[in-house]
C-alpha positions in Angstrom: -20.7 -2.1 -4.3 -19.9 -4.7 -1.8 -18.3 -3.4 1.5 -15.1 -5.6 3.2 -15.8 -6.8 6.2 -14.3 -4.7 9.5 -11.4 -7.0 10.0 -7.4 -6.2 11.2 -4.9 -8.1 9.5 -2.7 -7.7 12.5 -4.4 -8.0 15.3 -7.3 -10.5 14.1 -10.2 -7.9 15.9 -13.5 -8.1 14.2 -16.7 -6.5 14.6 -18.7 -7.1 17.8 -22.3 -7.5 18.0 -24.6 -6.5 20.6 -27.8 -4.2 21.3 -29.1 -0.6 21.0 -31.7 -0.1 23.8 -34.1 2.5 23.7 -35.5 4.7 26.5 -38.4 2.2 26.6 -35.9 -0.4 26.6 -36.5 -2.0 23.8 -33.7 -3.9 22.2 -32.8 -3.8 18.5 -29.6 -5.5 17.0 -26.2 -3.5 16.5 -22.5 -4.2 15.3 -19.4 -2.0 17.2 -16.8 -2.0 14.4 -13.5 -1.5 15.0 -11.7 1.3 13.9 -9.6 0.1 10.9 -7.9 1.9 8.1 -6.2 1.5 4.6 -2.5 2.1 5.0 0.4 1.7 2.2 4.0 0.9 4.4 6.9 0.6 1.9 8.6 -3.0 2.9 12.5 -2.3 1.8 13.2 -6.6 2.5 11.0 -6.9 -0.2 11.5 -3.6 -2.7 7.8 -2.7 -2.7 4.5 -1.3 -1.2 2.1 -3.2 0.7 -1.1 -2.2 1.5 -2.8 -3.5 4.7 -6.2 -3.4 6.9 -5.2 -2.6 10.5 -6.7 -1.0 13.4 -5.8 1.8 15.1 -4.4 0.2 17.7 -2.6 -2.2 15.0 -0.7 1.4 13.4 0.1 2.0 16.9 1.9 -1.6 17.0 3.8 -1.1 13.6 5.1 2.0 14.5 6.5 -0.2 17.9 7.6 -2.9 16.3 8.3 -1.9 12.4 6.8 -2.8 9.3 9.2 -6.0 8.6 7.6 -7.2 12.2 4.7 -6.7 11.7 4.0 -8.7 8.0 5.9 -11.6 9.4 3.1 -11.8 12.4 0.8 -11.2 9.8 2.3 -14.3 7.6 2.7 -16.5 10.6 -1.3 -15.8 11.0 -2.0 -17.3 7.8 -2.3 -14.4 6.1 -1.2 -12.7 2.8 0.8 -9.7 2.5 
């Protein structure tokens, strides 16, 4: 089963890769995900559910700024709701 890729629809963040280093110090190739989640937000302009890829800190934001905000930054990205 292919896996998505680590990737907010919000806020745009994306894995970043750097290196585990042993006590010998001996470097071997990591990724630091972000911390992203499914959620389903019911979007009343439209009538339905939409279910999105965010971060934490990207949940945080939509409780801020509301759902409605939120996929309108998420359309004027380029991306689909």
């Amino acid at each position: 089963m292919p896996s998505m890729s680590a990737h907010c629809q919000l806020t745009g963040s994306k894995p970043g890769f750097g290196n585990d280093i042993s006590h010998s110090y001996r470097r071997t190739p990591r990724r630091f995900d972000p911390n992203v989640q499914h959620k389903r937000y019911w979007l009343p302009g439209e009538g339905r559910h939409v279910r999105l890829t965010l971060s934490a800190r990207a949940i945080r934001t939509v409780d801020r700024i509301g759902i409605e905000a939120a996929v309108a930054r998420i359309r004027a990205r380029g991306g689909k709701v």
